[in-house]
FIKOLZA-1660 file (N, C-alpha, C; in steps of 0.1 Angstrom, whole numbers, plus 5000, padded with zeros to 4 digits):
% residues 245
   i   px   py   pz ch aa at
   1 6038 7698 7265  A  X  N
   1 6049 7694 7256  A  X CA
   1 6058 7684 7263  A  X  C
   2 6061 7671 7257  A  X  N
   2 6074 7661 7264  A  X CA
   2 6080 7659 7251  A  X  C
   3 6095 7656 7258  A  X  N
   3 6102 7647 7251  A  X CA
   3 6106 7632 7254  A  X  C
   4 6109 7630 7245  A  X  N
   4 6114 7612 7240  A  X CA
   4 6125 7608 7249  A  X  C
   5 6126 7601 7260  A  X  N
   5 6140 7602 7263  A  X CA
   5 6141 7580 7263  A  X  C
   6 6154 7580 7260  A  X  N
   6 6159 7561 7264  A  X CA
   6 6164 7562 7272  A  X  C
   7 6161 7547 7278  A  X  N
   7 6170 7545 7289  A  X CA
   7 6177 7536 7285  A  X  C
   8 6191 7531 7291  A  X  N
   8 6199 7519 7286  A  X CA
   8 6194 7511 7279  A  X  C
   9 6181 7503 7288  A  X  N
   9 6174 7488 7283  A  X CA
   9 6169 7490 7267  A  X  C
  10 6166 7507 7262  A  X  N
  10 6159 7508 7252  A  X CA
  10 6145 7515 7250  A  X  C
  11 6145 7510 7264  A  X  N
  11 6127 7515 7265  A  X CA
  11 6126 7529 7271  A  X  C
  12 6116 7533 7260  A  X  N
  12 6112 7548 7257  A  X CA
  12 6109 7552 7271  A  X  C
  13 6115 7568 7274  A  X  N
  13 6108 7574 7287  A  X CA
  13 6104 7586 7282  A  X  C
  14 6091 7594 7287  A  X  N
  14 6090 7602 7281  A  X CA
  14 6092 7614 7297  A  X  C
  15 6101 7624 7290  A  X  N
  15 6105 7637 7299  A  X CA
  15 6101 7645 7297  A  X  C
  16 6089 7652 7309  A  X  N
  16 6083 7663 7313  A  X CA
  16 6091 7680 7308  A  X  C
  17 6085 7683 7302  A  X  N
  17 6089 7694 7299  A  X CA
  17 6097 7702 7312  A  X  C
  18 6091 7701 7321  A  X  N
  18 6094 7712 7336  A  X CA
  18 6103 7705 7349  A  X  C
  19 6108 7690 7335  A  X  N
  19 6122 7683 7341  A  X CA
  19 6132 7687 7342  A  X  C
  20 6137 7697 7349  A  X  N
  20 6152 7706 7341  A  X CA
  20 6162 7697 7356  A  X  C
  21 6157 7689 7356  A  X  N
  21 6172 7682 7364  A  X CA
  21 6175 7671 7352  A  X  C
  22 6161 7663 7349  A  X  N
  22 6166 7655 7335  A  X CA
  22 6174 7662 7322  A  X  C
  23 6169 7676 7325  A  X  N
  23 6170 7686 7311  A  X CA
  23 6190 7687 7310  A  X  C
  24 6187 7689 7326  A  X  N
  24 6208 7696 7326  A  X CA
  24 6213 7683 7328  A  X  C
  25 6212 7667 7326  A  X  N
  25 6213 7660 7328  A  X CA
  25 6219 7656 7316  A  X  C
  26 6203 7655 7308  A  X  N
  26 6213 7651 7294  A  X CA
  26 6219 7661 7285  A  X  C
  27 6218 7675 7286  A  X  N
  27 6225 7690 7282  A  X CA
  27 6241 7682 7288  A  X  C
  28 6240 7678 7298  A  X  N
  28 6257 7676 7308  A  X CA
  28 6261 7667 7297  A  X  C
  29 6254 7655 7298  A  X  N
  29 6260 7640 7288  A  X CA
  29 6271 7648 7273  A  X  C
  30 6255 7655 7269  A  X  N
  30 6263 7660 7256  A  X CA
  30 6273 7669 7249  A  X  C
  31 6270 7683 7266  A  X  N
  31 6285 7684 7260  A  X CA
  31 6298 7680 7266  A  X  C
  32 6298 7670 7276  A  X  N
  32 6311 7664 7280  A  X CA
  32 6314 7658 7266  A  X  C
  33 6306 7652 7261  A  X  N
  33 6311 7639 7249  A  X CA
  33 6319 7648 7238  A  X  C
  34 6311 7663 7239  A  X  N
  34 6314 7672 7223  A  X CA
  34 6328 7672 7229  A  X  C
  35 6334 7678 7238  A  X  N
  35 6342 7687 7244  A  X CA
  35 6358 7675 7249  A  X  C
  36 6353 7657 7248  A  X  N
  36 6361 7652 7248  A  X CA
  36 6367 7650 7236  A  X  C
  37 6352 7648 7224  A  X  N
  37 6359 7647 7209  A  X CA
  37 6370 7657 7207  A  X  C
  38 6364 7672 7210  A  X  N
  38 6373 7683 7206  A  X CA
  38 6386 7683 7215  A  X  C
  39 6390 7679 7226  A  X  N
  39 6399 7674 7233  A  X CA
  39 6411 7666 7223  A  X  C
  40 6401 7651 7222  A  X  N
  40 6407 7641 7217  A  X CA
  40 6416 7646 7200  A  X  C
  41 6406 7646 7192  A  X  N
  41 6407 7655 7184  A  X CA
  41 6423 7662 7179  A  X  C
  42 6425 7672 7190  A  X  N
  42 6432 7681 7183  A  X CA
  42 6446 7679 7192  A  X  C
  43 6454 7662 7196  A  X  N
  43 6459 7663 7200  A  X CA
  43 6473 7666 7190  A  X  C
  44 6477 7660 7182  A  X  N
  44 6482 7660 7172  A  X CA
  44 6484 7674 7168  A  X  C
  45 6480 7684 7170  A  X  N
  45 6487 7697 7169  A  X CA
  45 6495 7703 7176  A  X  C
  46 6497 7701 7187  A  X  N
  46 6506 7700 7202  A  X CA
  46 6521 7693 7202  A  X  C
  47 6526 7703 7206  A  X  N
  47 6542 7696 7207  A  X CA
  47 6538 7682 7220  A  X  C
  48 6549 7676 7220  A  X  N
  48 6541 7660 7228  A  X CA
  48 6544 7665 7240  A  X  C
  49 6551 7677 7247  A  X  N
  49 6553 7685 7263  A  X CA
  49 6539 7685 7267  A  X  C
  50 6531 7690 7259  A  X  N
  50 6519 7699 7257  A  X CA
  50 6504 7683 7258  A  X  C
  51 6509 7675 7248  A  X  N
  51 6497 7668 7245  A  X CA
  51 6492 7660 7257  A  X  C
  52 6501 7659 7266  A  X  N
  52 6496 7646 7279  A  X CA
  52 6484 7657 7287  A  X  C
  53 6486 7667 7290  A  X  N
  53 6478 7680 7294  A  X CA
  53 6465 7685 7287  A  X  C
  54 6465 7678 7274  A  X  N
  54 6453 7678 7267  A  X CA
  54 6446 7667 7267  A  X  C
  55 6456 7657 7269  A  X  N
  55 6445 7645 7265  A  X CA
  55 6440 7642 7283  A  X  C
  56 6447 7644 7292  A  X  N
  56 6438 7648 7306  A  X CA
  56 6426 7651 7302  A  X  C
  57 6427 7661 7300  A  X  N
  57 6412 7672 7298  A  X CA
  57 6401 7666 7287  A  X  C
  58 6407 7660 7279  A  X  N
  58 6401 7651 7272  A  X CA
  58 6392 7634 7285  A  X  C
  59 6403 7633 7290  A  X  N
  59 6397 7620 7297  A  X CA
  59 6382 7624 7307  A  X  C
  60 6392 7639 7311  A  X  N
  60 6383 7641 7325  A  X CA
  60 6367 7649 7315  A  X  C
  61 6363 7649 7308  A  X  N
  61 6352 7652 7306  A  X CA
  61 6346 7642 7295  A  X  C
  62 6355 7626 7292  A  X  N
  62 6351 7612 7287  A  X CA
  62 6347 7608 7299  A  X  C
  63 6351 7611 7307  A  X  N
  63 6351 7604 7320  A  X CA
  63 6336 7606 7322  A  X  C
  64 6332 7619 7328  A  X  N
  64 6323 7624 7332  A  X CA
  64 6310 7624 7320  A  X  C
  65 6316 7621 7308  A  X  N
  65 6301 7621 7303  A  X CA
  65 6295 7605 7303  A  X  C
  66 6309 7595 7305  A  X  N
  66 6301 7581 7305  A  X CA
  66 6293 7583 7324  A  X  C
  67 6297 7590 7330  A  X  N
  67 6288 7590 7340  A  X CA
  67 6278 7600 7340  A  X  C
  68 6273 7609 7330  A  X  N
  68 6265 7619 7332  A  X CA
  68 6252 7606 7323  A  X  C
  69 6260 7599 7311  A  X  N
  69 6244 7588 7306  A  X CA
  69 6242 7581 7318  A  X  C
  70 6250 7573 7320  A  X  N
  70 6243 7566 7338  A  X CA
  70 6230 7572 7346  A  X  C
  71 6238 7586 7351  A  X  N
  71 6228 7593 7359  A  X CA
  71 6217 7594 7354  A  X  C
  72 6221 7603 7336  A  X  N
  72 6207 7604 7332  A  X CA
  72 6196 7594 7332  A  X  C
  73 6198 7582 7327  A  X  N
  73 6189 7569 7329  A  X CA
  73 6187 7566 7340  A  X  C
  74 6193 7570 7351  A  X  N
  74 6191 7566 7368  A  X CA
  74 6179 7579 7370  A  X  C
  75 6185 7591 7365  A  X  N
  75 6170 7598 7367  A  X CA
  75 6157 7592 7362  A  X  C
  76 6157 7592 7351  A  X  N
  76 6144 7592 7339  A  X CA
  76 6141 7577 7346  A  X  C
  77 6148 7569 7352  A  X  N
  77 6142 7557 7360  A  X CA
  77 6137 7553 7371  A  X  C
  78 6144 7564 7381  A  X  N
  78 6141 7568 7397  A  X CA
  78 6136 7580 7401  A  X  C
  79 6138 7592 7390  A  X  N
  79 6140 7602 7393  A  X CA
  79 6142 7603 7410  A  X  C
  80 6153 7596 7412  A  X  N
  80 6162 7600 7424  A  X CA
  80 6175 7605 7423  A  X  C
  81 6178 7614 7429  A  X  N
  81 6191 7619 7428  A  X CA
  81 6203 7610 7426  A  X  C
  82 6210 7603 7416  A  X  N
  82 6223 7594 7414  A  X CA
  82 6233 7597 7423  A  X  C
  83 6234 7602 7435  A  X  N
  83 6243 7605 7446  A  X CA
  83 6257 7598 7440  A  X  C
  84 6257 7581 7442  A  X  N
  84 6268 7575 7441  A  X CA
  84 6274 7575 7431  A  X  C
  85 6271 7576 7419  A  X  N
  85 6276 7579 7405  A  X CA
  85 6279 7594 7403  A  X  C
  86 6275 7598 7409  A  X  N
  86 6280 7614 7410  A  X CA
  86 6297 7613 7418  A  X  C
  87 6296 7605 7428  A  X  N
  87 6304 7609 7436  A  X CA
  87 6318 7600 7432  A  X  C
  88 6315 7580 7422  A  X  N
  88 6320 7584 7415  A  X CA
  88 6327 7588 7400  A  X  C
  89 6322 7593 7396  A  X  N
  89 6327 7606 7385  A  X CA
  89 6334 7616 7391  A  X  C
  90 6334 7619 7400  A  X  N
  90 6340 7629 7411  A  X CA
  90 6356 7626 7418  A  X  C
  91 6351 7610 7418  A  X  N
  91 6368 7609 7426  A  X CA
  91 6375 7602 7416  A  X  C
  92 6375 7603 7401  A  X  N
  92 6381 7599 7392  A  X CA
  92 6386 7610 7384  A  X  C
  93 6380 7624 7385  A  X  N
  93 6381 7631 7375  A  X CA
  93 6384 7645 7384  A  X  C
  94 6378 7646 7398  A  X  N
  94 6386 7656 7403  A  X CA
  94 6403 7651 7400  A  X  C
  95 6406 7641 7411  A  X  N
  95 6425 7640 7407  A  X CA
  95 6433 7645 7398  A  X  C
  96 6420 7642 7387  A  X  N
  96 6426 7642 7373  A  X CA
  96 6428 7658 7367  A  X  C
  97 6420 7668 7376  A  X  N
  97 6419 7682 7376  A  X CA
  97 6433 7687 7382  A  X  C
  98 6437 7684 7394  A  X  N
  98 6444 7685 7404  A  X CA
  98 6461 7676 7395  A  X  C
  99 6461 7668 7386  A  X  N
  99 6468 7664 7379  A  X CA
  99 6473 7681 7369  A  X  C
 100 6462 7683 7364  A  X  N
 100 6468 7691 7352  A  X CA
 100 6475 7702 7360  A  X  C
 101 6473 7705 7371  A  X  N
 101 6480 7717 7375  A  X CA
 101 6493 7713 7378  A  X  C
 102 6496 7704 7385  A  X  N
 102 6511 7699 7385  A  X CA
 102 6518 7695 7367  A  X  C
 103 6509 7693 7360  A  X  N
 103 6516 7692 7342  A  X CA
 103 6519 7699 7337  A  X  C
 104 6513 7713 7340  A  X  N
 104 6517 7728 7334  A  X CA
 104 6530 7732 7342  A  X  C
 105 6532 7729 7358  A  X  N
 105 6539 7738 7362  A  X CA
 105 6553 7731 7363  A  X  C
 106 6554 7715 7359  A  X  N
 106 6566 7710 7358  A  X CA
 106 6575 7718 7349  A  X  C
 107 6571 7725 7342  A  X  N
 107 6584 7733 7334  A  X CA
 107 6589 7744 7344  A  X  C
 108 6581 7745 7354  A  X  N
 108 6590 7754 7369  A  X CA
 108 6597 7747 7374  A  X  C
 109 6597 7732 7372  A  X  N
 109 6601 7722 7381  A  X CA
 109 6594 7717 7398  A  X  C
 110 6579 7713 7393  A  X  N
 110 6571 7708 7400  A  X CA
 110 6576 7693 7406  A  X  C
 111 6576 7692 7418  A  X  N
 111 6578 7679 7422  A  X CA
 111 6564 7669 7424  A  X  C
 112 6567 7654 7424  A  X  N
 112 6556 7647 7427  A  X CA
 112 6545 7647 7439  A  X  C
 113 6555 7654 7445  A  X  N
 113 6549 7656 7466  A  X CA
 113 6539 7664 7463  A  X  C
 114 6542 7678 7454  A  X  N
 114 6524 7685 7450  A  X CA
 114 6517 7679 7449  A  X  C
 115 6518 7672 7441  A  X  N
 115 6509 7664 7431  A  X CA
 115 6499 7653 7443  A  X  C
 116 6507 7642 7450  A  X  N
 116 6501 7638 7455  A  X CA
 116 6489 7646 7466  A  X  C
 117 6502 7656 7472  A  X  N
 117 6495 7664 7483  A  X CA
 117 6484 7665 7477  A  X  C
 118 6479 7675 7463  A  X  N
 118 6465 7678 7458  A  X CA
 118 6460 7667 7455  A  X  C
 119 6461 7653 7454  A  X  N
 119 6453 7639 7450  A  X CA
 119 6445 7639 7470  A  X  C
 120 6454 7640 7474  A  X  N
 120 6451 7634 7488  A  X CA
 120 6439 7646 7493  A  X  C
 121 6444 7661 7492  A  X  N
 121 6433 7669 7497  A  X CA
 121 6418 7667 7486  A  X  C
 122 6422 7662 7477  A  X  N
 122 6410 7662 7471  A  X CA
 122 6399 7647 7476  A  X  C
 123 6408 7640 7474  A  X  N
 123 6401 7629 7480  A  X CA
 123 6391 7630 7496  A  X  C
 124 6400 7635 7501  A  X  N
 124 6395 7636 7519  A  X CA
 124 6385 7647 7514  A  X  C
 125 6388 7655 7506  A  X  N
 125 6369 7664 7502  A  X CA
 125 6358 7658 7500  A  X  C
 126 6362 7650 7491  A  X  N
 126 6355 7641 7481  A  X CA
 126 6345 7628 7492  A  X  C
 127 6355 7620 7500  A  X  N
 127 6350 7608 7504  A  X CA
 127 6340 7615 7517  A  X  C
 128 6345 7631 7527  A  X  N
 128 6338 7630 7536  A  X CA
 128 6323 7637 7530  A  X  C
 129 6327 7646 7519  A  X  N
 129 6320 7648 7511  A  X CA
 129 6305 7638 7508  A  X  C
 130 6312 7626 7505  A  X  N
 130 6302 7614 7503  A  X CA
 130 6294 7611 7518  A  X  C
 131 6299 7608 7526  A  X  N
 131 6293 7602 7539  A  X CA
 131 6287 7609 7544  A  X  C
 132 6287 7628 7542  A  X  N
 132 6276 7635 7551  A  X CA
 132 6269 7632 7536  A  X  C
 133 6266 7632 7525  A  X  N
 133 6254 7636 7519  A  X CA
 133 6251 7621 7519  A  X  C
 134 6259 7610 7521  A  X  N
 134 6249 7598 7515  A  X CA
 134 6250 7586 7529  A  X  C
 135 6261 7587 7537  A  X  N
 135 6260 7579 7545  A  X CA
 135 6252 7582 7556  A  X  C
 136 6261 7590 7563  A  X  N
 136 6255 7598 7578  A  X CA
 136 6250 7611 7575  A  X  C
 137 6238 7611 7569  A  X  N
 137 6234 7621 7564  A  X CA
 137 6227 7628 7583  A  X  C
 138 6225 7622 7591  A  X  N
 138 6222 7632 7601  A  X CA
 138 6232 7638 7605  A  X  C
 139 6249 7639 7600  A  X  N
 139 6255 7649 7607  A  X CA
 139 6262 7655 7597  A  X  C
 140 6257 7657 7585  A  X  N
 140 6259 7665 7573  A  X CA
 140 6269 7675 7575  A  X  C
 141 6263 7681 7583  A  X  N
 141 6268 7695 7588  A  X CA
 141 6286 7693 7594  A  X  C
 142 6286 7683 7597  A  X  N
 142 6301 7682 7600  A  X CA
 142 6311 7673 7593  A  X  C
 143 6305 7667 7582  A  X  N
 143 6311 7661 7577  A  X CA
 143 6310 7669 7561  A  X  C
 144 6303 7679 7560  A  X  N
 144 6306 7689 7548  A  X CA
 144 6316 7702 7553  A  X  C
 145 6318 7701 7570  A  X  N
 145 6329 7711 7574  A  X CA
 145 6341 7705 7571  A  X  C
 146 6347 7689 7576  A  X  N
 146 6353 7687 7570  A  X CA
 146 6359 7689 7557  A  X  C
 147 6352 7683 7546  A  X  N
 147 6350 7689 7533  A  X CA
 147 6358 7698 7529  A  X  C
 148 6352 7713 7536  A  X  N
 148 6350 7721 7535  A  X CA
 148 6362 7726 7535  A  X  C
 149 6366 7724 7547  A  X  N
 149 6388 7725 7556  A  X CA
 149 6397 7720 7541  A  X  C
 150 6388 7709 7537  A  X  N
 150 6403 7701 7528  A  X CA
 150 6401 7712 7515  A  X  C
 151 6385 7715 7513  A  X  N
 151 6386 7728 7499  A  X CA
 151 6396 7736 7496  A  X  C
 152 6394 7745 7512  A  X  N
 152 6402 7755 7513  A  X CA
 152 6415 7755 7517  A  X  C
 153 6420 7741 7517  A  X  N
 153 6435 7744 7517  A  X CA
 153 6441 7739 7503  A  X  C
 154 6433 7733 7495  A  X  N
 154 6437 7732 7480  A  X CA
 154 6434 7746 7475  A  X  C
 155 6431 7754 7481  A  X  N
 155 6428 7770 7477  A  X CA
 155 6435 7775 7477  A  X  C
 156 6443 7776 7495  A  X  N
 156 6456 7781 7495  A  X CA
 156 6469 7771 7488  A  X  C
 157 6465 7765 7489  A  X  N
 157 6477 7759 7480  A  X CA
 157 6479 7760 7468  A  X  C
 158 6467 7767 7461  A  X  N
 158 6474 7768 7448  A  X CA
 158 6472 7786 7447  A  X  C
 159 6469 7791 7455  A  X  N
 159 6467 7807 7457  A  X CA
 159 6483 7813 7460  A  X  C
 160 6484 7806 7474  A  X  N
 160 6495 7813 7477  A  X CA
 160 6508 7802 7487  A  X  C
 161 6506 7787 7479  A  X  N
 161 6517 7778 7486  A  X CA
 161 6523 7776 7474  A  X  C
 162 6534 7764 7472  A  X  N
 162 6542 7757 7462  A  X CA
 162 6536 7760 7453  A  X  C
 163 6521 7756 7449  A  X  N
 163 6519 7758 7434  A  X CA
 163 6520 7771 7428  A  X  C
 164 6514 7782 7436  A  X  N
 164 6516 7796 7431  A  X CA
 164 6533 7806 7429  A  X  C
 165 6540 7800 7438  A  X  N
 165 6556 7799 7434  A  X CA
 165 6560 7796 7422  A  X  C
 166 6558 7784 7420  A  X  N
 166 6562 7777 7409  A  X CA
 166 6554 7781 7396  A  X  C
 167 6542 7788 7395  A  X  N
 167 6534 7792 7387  A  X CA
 167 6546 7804 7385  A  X  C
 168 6547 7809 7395  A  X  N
 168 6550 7827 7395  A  X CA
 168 6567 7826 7383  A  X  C
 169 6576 7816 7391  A  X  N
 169 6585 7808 7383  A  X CA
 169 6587 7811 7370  A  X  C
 170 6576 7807 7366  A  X  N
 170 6573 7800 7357  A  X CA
 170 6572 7813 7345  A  X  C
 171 6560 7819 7350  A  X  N
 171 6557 7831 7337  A  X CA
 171 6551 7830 7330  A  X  C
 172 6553 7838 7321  A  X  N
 172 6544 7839 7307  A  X CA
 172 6529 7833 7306  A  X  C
 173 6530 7826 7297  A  X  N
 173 6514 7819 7292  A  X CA
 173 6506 7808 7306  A  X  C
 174 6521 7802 7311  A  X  N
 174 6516 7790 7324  A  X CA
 174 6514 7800 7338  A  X  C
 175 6519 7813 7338  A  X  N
 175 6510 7816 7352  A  X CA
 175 6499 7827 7350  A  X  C
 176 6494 7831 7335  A  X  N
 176 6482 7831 7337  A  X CA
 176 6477 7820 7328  A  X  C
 177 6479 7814 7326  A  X  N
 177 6469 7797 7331  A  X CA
 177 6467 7796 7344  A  X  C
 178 6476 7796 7351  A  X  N
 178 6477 7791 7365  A  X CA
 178 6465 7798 7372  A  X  C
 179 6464 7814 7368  A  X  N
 179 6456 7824 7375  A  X CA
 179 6442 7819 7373  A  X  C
 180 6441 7816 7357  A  X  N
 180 6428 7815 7354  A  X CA
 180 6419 7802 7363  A  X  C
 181 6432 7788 7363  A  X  N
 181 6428 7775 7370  A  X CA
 181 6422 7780 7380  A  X  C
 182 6432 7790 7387  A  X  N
 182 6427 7790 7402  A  X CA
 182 6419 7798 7403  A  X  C
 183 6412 7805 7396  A  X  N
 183 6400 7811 7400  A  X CA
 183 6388 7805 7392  A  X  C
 184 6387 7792 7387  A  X  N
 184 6380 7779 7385  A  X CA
 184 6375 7772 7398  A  X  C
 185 6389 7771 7404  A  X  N
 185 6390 7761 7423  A  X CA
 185 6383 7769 7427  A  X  C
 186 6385 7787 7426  A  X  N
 186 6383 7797 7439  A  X CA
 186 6363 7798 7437  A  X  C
 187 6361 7798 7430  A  X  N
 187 6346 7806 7420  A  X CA
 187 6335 7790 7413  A  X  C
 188 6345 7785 7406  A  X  N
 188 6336 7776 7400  A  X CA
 188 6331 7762 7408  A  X  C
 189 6344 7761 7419  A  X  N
 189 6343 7749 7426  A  X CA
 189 6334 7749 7439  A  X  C
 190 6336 7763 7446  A  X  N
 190 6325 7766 7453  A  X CA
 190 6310 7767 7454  A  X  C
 191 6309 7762 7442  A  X  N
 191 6292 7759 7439  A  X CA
 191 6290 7748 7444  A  X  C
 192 6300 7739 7446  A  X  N
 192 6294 7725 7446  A  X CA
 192 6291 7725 7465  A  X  C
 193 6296 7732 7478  A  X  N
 193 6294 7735 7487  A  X CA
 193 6277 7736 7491  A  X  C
 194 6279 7746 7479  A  X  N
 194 6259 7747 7478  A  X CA
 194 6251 7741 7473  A  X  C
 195 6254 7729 7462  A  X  N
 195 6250 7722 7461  A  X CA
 195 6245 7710 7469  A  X  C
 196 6258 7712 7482  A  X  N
 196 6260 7699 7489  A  X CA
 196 6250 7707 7499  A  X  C
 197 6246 7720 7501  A  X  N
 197 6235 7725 7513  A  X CA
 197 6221 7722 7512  A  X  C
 198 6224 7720 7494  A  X  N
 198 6207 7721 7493  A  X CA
 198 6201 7705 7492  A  X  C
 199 6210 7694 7490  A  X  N
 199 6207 7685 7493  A  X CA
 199 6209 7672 7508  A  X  C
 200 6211 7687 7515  A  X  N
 200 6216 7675 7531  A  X CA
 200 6209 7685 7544  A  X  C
 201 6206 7683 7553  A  X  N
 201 6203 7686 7563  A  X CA
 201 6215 7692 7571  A  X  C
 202 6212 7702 7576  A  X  N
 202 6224 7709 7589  A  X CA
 202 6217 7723 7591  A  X  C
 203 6226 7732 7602  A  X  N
 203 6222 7740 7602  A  X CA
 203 6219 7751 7595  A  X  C
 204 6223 7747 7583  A  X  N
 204 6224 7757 7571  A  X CA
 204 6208 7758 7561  A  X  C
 205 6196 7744 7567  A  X  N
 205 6187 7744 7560  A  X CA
 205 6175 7755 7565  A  X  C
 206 6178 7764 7575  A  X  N
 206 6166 7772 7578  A  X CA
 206 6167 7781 7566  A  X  C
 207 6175 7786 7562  A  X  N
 207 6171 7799 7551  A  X CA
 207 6176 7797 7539  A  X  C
 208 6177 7781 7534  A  X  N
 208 6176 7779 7522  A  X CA
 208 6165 7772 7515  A  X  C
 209 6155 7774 7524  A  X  N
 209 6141 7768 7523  A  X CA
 209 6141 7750 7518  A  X  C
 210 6129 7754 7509  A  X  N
 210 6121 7738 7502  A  X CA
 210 6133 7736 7491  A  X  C
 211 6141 7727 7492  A  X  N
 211 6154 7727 7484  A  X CA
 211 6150 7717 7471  A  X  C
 212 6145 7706 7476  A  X  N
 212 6139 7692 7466  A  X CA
 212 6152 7690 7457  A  X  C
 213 6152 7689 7447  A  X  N
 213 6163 7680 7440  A  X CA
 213 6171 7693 7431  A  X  C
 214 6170 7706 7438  A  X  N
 214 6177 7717 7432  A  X CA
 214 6189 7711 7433  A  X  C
 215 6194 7708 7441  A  X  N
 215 6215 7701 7442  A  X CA
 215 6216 7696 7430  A  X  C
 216 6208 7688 7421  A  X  N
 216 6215 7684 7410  A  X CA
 216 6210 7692 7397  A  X  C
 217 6203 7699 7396  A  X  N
 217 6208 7714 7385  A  X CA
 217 6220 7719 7386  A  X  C
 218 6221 7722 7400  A  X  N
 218 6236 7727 7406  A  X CA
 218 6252 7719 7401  A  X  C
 219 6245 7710 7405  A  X  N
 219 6259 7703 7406  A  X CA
 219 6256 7701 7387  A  X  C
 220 6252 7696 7378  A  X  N
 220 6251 7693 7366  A  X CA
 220 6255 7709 7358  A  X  C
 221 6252 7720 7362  A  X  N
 221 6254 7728 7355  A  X CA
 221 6269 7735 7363  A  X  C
 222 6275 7733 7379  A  X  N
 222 6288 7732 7378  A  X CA
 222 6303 7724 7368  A  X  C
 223 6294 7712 7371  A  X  N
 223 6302 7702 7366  A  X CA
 223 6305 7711 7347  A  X  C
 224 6296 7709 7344  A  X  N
 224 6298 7718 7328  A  X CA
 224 6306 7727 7329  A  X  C
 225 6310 7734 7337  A  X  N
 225 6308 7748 7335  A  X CA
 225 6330 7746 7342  A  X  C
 226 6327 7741 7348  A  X  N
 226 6342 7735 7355  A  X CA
 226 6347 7727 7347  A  X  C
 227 6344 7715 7344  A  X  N
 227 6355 7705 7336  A  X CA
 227 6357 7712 7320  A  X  C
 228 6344 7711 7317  A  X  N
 228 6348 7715 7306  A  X CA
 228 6356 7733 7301  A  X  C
 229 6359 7740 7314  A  X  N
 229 6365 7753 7315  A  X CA
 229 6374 7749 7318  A  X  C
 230 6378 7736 7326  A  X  N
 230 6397 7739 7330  A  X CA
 230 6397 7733 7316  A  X  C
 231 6394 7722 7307  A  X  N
 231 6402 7720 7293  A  X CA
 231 6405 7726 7283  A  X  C
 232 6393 7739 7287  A  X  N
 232 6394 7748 7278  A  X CA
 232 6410 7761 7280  A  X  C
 233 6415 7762 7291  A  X  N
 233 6424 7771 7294  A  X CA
 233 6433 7763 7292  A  X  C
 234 6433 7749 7295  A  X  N
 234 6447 7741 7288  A  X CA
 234 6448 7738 7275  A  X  C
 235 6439 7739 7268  A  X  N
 235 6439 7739 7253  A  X CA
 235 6448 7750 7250  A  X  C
 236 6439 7763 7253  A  X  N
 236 6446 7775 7249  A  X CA
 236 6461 7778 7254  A  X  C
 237 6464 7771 7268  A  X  N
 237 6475 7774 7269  A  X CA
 237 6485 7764 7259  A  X  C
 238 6481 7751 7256  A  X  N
 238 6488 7743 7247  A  X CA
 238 6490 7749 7235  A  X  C
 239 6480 7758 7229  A  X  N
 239 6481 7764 7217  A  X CA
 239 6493 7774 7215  A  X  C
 240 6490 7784 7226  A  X  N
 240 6501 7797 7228  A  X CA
 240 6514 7790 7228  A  X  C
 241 6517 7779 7238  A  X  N
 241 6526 7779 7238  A  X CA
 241 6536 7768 7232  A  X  C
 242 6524 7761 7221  A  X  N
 242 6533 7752 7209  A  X CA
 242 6537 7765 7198  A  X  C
 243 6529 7775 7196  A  X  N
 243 6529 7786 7189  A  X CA
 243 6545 7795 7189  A  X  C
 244 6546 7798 7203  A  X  N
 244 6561 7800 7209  A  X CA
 244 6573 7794 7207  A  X  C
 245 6569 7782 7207  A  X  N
 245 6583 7774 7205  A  X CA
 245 6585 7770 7197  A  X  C
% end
């Protein structure tokens, strides 16, 4: 059994049934696109406090599905892993993750120094992130510890620095939003670590065996499961709390 797949130019590809990197590839495309409509969509029901926080969540998974068709046609064309279009979709739309938390908590009275602080740790994830898996891929292993450092202090910082203050501040509907985000960062974001093991070399590859192109199931069925879950908790918190007021 195959299916019909296009690529940009037009021309027919046909995908292997037992393709499930192409499969969560174009599954990723489609529901970023549903999930930006439904974003876009319903901004107009939101007091306008509320709507800048949706239409984020809106961008960041428009964002990510004009890069999930890319990849897909870079698969079904190279069936090579799209490394750089992954990475970026990544440094355009993580910030933009790292954005919505500072939008909810400005009714604590969030300043812009958060804000940047989480742009900056996310980036230094993000870029060394890139150079062990695509540059200097022989020393992986230290340039995904890096990484690794800058993860976990956007962890603690929204666990238990300024942002979790200001959440706490805050109350009601925005700090369990807050709780829910952060156990998005803590849980959903930590897959991409393993993602980044199964496609790079370090000391980490003796007991994760024959890895081949498992990192991008991973990362394609993160990506889903993340973007389009923080939109979804700011939706609902935009709802509750146009509802409130």
């Amino acid at each position: 059994m195959t299916n019909l797949m296009f690529l940009s130019s037009g021309v027919p590809k046909i995908m292997a049934a037992d393709d499930y990197v192409g499969f969560t590839f174009f599954i990723g495309s489609m529901a970023m696109m549903a999930a930006s409509a439904f974003f876009f969509l319903s901004l107009n029901q939101f007091d306008k406090k509320w709507r800048t926080s949706v239409l984020v969540s809106g961008l960041i998974t428009f964002i990510a599905a004009v890069h999930y068709f890319y990849m897909r046609d870079y698969w079904n064309a190279h069936e090579v892993s799209p490394t750089f279009f992954r990475y970026v979709d990544w440094v355009l739309t993580v910030p933009l993750m790292c954005l919505e938390f500072y939008l909810i908590l400005k009714v604590a009275g969030a300043k812009q120094n958060l804000l940047w602080k989480m742009i900056f740790l996310s980036l230094v994830m993000l870029v060394t992130g890139y150079f062990g898996e695509a540059v200097y891929q022989g020393s992986a292993d230290i340039w995904g510890f890096i990484s690794g450092l800058a993860y976990f202090v956007i962890v603690y910082e929204i666990w238990f620095g300024e942002a979790s203050k200001l959440a706490a501040a805050a109350g009601g509907n925005v700090l369990s939003s807050h709780k829910i985000l952060c156990w998005f960062v803590l849980v959903g974001w930590s897959i991409y670590p393993l993602g980044y093991m199964l496609g790079t070399t370090g000391w980490y590859s003796g007991f994760l065996g024959d890895t081949g192109l498992k990192m991008d199931i991973v990362y394609n069925i993160a990506d889903a499961i993340n973007k389009i879950g923080f939109g979804l908790v700011i939706y609902n918190l935009a709802v509750k709390s146009t509802k409130n007021d």
